[in-house]
C-alpha positions as CSV (number, residue, x, y, z in Angstrom):
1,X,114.7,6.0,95.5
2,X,115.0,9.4,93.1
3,X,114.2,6.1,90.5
4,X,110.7,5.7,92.1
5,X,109.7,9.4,92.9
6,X,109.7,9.8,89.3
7,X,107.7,6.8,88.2
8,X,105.4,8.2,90.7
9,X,105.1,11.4,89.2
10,X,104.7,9.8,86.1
11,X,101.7,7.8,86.5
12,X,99.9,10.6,89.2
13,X,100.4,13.4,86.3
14,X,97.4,12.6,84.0
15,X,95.2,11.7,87.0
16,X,95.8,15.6,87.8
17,X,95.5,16.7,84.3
18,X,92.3,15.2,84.0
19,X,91.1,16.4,87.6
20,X,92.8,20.1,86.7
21,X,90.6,19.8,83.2
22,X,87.2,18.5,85.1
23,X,87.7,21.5,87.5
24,X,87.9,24.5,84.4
25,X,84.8,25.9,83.3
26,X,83.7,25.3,80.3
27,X,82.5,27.6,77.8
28,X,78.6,26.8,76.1
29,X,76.8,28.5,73.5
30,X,73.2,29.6,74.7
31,X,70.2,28.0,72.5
32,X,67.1,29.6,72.2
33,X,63.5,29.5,71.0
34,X,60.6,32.0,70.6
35,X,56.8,31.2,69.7
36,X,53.9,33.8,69.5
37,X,50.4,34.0,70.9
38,X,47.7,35.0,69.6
39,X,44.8,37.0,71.9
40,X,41.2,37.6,70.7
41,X,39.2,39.3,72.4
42,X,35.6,38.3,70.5
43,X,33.2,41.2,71.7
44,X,29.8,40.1,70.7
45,X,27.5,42.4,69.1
46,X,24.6,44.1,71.3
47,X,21.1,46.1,70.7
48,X,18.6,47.4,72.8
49,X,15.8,49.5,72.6
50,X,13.6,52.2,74.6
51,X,10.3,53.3,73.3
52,X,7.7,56.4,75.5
53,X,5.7,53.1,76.1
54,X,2.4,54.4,76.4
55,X,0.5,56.8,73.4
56,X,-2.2,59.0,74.5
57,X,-4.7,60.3,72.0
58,X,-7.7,62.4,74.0
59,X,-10.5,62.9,71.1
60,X,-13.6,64.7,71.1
61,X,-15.6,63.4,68.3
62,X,-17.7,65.3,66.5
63,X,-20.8,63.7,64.2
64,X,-17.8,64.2,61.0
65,X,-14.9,63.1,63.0
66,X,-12.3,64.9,64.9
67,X,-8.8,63.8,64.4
68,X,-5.7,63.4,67.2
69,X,-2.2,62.8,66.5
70,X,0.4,61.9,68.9
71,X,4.3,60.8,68.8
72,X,6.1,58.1,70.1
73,X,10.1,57.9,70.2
74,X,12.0,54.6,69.8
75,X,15.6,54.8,70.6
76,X,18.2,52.3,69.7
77,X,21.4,51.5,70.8
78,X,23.9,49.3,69.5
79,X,28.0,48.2,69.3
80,X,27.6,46.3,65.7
81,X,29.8,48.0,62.8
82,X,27.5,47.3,60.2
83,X,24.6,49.1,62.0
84,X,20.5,47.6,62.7
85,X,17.2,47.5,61.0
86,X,13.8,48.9,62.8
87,X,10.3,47.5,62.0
88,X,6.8,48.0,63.4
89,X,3.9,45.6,63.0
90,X,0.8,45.0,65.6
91,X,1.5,43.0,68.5
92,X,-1.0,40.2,66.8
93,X,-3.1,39.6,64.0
94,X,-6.2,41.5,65.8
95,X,-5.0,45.4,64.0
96,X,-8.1,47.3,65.6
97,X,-8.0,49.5,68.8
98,X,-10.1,48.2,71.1
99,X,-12.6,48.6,73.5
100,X,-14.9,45.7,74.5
101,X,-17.3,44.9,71.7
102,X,-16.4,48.4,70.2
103,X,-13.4,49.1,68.1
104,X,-11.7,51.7,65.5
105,X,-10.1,50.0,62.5
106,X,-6.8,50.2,61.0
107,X,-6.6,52.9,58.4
108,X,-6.5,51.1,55.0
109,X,-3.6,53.3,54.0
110,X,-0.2,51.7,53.5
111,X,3.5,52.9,54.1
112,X,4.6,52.9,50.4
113,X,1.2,54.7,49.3
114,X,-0.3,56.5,53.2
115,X,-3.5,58.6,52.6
116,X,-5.5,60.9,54.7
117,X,-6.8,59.3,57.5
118,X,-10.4,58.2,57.6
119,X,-13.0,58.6,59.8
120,X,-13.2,55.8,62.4
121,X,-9.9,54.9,61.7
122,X,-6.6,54.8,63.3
123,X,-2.8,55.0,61.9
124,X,0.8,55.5,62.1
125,X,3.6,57.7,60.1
126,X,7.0,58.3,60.1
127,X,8.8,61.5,57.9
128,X,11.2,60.6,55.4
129,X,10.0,56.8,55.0
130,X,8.0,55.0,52.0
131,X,5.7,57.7,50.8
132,X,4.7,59.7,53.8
133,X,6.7,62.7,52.8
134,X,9.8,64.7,54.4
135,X,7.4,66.5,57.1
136,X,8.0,67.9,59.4
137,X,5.2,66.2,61.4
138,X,3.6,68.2,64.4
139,X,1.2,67.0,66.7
140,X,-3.1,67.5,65.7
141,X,-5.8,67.9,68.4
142,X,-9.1,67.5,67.2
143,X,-8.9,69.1,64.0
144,X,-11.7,68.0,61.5
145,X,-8.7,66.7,58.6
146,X,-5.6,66.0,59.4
147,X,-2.4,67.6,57.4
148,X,-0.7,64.4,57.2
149,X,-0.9,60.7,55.2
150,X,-1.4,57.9,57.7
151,X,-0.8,53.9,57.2
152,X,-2.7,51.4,58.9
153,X,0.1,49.1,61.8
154,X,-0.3,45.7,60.1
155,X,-0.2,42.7,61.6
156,X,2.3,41.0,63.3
157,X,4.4,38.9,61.3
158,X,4.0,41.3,58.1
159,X,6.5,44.2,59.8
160,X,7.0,47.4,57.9
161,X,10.9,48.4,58.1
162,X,11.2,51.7,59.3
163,X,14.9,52.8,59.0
164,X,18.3,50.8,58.4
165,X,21.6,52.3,59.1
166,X,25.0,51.0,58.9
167,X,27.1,51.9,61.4
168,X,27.4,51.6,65.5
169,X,24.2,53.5,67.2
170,X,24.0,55.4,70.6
171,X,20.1,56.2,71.7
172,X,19.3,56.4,67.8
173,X,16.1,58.3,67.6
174,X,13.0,57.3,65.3
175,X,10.0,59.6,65.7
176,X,6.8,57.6,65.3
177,X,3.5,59.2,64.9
178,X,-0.1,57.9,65.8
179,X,-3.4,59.3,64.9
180,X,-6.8,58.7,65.1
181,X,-10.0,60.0,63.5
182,X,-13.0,59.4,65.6
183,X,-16.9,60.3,65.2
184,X,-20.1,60.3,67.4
185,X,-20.8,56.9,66.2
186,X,-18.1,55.4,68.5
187,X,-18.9,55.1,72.5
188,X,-17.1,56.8,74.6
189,X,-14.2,54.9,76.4
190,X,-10.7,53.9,76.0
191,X,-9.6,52.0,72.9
192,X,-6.1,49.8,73.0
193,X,-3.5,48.0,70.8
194,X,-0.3,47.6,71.4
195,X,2.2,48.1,68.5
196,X,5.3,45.9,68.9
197,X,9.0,47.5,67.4
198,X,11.9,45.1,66.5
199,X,15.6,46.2,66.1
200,X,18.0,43.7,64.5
201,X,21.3,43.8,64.2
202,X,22.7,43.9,60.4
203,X,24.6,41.1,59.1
């Protein structure tokens, strides 16, 4: 009997070695990874542009010519690092003002060489650009010669660039300055172009 007890114990010994083994925890090194992301965040560049939208000249012409000069502000706006370009040409190929049958020519003058406006005539100038001269421009009512050189606007798809810069832009201001020199010869009434300006973003 004591003979078979111990045989017993004998062959049930490993089972519970094995079962005691199963049972322990076992100890296992942690493995990790890592990878990296990338976020862009591609903020596009953006212009835009506000002009006084409307010019007035009031001229009382005299048999010589009387002369008005007016201003109009474009403003520019724009996020891109590398800054924008202005230009100014006439909204089409017609450069007259107009009214009916009737009109008053572009001044013959040109930005790199302006000249005094002539009579019957109509023009633009900005200080500090091409050869118009530092200024500082100031506004003329009906004065018999102007102070100033003038340009004739010309036509559209021949733009005249009126500043560059090179850096981001908030309400940027460009002074532009119309005149025109008008005599007797002309009927009364209201003579119209419309100038176009175009702001580009720099490469």
């Amino acid at each position: 009997m004591a003979n078979l007890l111990v045989k017993n114990l004998k062959s049930a010994l490993p089972i519970a070695i094995v079962a005691l083994l199963l049972a322990a925890p076992v100890a296992v090194s942690a493995v990790t990874t890592t990878q990296n992301t990338t976020v862009n965040a591609q903020v596009a560049a953006v212009i835009s542009m506000t002009t006084s939208t409307t010019v007035n000249l009031a001229i009382t012409p005299t048999s010589a010519g009387a002369m008005t000069s007016a201003s109009d502000t474009v403003s520019v706006t724009t996020n891109n690092s590398t800054g924008y370009a202005l230009s100014l040409a006439d909204a089409d190929a017609t450069t007259s003002l107009v009214n009916g049958a009737n009109t008053i020519a572009a001044h013959t003058g040109t930005q790199a060489t302006p000249t005094a406006l002539a009579t019957n005539s109509w023009g633009y100038r900005v200080d500090g650009v091409g050869g118009f001269g530092a200024g500082p421009t100031s506004a003329e009512s009906n004065v018999a010669n102007t102070a100033f050189t003038w340009a004739g606007v010309p036509a559209s798809g021949s733009p005249n660039t009126l500043k560059t810069t090179s850096t981001t832009a908030s309400s940027d201001p460009t002074t532009v300055w119309y005149g025109a020199k008008v005599s007797t010869a002309k009927p009364a009434g209201t003579y119209t172009d419309v100038v176009t300006y175009t702001a580009v973003t720099n490469p």
